[in-house]
C-alpha positions in Angstrom: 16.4 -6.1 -2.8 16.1 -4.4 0.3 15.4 0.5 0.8 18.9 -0.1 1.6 20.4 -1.7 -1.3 21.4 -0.1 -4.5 20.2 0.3 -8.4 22.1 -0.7 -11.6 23.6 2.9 -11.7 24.5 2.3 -8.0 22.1 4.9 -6.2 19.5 4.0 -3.5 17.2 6.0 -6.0 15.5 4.1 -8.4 14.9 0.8 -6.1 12.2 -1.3 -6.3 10.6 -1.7 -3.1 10.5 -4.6 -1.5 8.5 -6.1 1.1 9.4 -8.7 3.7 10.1 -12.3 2.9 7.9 -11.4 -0.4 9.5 -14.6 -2.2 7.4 -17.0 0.1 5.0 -14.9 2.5 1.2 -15.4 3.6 -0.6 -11.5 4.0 -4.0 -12.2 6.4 -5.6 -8.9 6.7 -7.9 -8.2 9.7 -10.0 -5.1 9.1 -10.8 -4.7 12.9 -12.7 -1.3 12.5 -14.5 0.9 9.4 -14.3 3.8 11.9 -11.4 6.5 11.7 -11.2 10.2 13.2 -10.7 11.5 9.5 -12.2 11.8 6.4 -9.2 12.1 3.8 -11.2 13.2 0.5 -9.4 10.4 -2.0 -10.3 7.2 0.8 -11.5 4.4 -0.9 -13.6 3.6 2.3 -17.5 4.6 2.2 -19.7 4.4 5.2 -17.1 5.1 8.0 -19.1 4.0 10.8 -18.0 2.9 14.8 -20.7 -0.4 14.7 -18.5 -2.8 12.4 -15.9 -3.9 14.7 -14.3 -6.8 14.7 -14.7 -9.4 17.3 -12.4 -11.4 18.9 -14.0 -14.7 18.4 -14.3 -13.8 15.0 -10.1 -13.3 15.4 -9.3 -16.5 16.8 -11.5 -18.6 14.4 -9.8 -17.4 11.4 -6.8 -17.7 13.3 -7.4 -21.5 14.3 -8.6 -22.1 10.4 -5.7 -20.8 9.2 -3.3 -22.8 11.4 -4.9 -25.9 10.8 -5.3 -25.7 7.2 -1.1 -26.0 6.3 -1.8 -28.0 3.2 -3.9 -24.4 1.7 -1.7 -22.2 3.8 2.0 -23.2 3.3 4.1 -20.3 2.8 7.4 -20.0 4.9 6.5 -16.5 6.5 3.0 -14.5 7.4 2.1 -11.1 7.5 -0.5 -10.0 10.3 -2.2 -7.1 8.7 -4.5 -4.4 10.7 -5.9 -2.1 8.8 -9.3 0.1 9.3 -10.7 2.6 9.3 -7.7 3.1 11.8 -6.6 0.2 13.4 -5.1 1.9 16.5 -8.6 2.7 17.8 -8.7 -0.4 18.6 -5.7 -1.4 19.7 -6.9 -3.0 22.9 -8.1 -5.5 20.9 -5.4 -5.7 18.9 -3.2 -6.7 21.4 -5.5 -9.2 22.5 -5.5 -10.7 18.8 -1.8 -10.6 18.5 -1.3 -12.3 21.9 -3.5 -15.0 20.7 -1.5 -15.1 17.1 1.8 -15.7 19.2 0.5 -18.7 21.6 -1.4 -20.6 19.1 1.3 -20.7 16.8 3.9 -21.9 19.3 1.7 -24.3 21.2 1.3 -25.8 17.4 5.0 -25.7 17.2 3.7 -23.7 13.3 6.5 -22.6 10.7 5.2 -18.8 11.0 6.3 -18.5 15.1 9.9 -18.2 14.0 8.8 -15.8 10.7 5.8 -13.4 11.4 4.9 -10.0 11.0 2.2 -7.3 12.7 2.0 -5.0 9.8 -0.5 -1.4 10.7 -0.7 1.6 8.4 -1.8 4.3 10.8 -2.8 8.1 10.2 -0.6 9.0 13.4 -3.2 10.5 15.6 -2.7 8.0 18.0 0.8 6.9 17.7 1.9 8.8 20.6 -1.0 6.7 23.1 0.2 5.2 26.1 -1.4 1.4 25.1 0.1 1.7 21.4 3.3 2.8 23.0 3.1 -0.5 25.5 2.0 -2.5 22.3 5.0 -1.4 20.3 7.5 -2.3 22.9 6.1 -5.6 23.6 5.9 -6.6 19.7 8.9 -4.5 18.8 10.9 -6.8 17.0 7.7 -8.6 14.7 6.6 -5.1 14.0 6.2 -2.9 11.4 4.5 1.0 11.6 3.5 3.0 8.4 2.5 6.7 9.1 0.5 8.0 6.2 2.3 11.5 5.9 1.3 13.2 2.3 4.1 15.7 2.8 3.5 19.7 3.4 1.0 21.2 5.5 -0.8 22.7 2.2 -0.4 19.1 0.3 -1.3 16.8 3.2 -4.2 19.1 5.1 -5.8 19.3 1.4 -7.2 15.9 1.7 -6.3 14.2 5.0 -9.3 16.4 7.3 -11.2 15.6 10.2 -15.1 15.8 9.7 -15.3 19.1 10.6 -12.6 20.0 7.4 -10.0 21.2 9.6 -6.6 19.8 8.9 -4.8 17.0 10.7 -1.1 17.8 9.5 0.1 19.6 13.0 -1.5 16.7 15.0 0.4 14.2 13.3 4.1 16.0 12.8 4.3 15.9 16.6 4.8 12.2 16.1 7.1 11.9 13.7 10.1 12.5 15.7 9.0 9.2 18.1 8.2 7.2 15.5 11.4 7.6 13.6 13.1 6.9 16.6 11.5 3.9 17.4 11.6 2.8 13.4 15.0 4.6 11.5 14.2 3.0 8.5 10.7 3.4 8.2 9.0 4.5 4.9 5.5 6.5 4.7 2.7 5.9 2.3 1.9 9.4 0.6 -1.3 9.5 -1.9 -1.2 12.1 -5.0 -4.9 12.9 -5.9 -5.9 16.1 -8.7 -6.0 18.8 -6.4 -2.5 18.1 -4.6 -0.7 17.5 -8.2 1.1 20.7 -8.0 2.7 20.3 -4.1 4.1 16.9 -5.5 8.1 18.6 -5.7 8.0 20.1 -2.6 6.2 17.8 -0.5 8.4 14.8 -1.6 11.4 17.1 -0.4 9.7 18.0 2.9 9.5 14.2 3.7 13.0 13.6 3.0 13.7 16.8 5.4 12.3 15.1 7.5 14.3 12.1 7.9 12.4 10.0 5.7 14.7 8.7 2.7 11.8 6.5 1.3 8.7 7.4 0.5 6.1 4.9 -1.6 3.9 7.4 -3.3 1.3 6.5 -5.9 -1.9 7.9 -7.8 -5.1 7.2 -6.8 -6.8 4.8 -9.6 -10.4 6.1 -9.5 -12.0 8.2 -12.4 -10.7 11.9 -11.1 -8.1 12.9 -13.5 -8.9 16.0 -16.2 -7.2 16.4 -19.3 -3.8 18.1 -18.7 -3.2 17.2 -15.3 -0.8 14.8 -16.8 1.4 18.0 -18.1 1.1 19.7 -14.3 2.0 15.6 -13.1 5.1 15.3 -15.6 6.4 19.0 -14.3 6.7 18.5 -10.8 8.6 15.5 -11.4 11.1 17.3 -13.8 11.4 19.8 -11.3 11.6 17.7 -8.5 14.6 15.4 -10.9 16.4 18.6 -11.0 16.2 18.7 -7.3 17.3 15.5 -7.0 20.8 15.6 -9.3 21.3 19.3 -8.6 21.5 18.0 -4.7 22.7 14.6 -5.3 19.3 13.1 -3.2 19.7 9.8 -5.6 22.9 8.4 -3.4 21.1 7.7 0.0 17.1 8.7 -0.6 14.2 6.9 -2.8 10.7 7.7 -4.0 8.8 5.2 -6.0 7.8 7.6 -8.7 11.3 7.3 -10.0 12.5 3.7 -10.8 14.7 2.4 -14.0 12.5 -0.5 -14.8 9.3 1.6 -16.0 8.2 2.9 -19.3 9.5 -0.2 -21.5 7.2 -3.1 -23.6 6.4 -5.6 -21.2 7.9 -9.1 -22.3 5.5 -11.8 -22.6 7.2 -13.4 -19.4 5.3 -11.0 -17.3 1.7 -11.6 -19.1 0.8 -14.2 -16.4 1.7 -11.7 -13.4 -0.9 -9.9 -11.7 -0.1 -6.1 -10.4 -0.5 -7.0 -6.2 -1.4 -10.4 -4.5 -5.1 -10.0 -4.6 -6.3 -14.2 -4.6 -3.2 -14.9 -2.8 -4.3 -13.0 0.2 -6.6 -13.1 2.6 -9.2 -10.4 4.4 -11.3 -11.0 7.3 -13.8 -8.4 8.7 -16.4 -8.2 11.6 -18.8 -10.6 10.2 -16.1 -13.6 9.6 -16.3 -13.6 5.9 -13.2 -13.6 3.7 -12.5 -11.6 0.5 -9.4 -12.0 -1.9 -8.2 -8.5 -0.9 -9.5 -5.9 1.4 -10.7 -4.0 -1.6 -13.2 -6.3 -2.2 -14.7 -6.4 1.0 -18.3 -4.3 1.3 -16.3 -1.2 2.6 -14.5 -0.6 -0.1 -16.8 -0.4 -3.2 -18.8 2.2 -4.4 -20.9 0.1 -7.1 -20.6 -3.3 -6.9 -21.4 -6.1 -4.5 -18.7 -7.5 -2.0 -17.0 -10.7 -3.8 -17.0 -13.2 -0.9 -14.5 -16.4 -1.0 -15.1 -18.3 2.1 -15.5 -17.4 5.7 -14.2 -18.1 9.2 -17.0 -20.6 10.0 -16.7 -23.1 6.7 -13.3 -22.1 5.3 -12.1 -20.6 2.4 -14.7 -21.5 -1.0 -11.6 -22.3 -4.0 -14.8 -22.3 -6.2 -15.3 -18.8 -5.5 -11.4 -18.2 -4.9 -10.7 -19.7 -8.1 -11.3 -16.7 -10.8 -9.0 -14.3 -8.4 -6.3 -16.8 -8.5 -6.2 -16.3 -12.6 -5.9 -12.7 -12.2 -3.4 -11.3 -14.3 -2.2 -8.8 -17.2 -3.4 -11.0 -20.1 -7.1 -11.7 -18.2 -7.4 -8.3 -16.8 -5.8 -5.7 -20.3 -7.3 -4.5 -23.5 -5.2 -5.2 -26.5 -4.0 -1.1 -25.9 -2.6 -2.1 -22.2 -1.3 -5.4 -23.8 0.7 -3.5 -26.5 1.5 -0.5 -25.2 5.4 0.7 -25.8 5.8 2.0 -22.0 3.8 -1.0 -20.1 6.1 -1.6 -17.3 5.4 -0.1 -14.1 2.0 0.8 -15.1 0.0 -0.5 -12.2 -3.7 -1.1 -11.7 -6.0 -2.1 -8.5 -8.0 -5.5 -9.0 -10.7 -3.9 -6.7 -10.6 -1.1 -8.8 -11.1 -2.2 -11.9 -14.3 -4.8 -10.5 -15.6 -1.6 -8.9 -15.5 0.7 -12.1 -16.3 -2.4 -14.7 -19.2 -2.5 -17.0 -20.7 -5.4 -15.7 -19.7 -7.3 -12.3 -16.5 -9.0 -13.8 -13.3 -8.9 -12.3 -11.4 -9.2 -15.6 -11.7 -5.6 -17.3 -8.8 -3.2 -16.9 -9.6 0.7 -15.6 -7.5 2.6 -17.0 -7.9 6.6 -15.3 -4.2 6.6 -14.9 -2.6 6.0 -18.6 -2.0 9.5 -19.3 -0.7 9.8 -16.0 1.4 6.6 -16.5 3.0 8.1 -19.6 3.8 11.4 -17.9 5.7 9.6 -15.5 7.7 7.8 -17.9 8.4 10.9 -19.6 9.1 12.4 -16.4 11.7 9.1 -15.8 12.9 9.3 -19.1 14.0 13.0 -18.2 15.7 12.3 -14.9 17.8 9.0 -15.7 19.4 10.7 -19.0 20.4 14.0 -16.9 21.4 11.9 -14.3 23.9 10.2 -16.7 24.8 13.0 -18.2 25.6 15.0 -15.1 27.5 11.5 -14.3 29.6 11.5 -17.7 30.7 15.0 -17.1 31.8 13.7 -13.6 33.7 11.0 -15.2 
């Protein structure tokens, strides 16, 4: 189902979000730099550092492996991921990689030339940059741009800062405009941490104001949230679901803390899912090893070891990718998680949960966001009924 299409109650609000070709799609992730011109407070990355770049022969070996290795790698379609730090400072070699990407593929006459994807999430800064600009129009139509945008100056200059603390909200907003052009239908990431909870309502608003209808908005999983910031979380979403109906936002905008499928008991039919495609993916960084997810990669963790699977040079190790490919709700949940009366929806991170674990498994649950979790389906609980209420009286 596609931002566009429409609920069971027939609204636009409320959709699941999905991705393209998720039914039968490869995600290779190429971490091409740890460096970034900010330091957003909630970032899962540690060390931010301009040394660990990633090279290009590095690129085209994993690129070559993967091309040649159909039997491991068979899906009909392939996302091209380039992540940081930011990736767009260095988006020379970027374009460099992608160029490669293109002609290997069609001098091997591969599935993925007709159905391929260059997928970035950006902070914006550099959006507006001649080379980026040439890079978009040359890609255009295999492309797809996220600008992180956490919504109001107060909401996103509270955690998105440049070293120096000052805010990078005006930088950003003078990009917008372009990159809406260029994309219509694009959607931002926006990250909710403690001190932001009460600029949810009005930042959510701003972004619609803005011209962008969805908006994929999430909690951050680590161990920050205080007793009773699930009451201030639950608020802001009644208040912004009165917003919404009193305005009649749910016909033609979405935000993913709103959806009719959460805050019901799982069915067992869902017990061998995992939460995100961590296993199924693959990350590469500067030194040519691979990880199951880019969460797992050295860059990310706080307090455990990087959980290597292979590398550029030998190829991917299904002895160590094995336990990542069993990851799912019954391996990774306590019998609470496992019973609980509002499961669904109730997401968890797979590098999280290895990062935060009592010993270096991959197979124990964090669970920093259940209070949250149920505030939200409280919150959802709240909207849907007034929405068909407001609809009965309609009727």
């Amino acid at each position: 189902m596609s931002d566009g299409q429409r609920s069971q109650l027939g609204y636009r609000l409320g959709q699941p979000f999905k991705n393209w070709q998720e039914e039968s799609v490869k995600s290779i992730t190429f971490i091409v730099t740890e460096d970034c011109q900010l330091r957003c407070k909630y970032c899962y990355v540690v060390g931010k550092n301009n040394v660990n770049k990633l090279d290009f022969s590095i690129a085209r070996r994993t690129v070559d492996y993967l091309l040649a290795e159909r039997s491991l790698f068979g899906e009909k379609s392939v996302i091209f991921d380039f992540i940081g730090g930011e990736p767009f400072l260095e988006i020379d070699r970027v374009d460099q990689i992608c160029d490669y990407i293109k002609i290997a593929m069609y001098r091997l006459d591969h599935p993925w030339f007709n159905s391929y994807r260059f997928n970035f999430t950006t902070n914006g800064l550099m959006y507006d940059d001649e080379r980026v600009q040439r890079f978009i129009q040359k890609n255009k139509t295999h492309l797809s741009i996220g600008i992180t945008l956490d919504g109001t100056k107060t909401k996103h200059d509270a955690n998105r800062i440049f070293p120096n603390g000052s805010g990078s909200y005006d930088l950003i907003m003078k990009n917008i405009p372009l990159w809406l052009h260029q994309f219509p239908d694009a959607r931002t990431k926006s990250t909710v941490s403690r001190d932001d909870l009460p600029y949810i309502k009005e930042s959510v608003i701003h972004l619609w104001e803005l011209g962008i209808k969805t908006i994929d908005i999430n909690l951050v999983f680590e161990d920050v949230w205080h007793d009773g910031d699930d009451v201030l979380f639950e608020t802001q979403l009644r208040e912004l679901a009165d917003y919404i109906i009193d305005h009649q936002l749910y016909e033609d905008h979405n935000v993913s803390f709103f959806s009719e499928l959460i805050g019901k008991p799982l069915d067992a039919v869902h017990d061998n899912q995992n939460w995100c495609g961590a296993g199924r993916m693959l990350a590469v960084n500067h030194t040519g090893n691979f990880y199951p997810c880019v969460r797992f990669a050295p860059f990310s963790l706080n307090h455990k070891p990087a959980r290597v699977v292979g590398d550029c040079f030998t190829g991917v190790d299904m002895n160590k990718l094995r336990p990542f490919l069993v990851l799912d709700r019954i391996s990774q949940s306590n019998s609470e998680c496992m019973t609980c009366e509002v499961a669904s929806g109730c997401a968890w991170c797979p590098g999280a949960n290895y990062d935060y674990a009592d010993t270096p498994t991959i197979y124990q649950r964090a669970t920093f966001i259940c209070n949250m979790h149920k505030a939200r389906v409280r919150a959802n609980d709240y909207f849907w009924n007034k929405l068909r209420a407001a609809q009965s009286t309609e009727a």
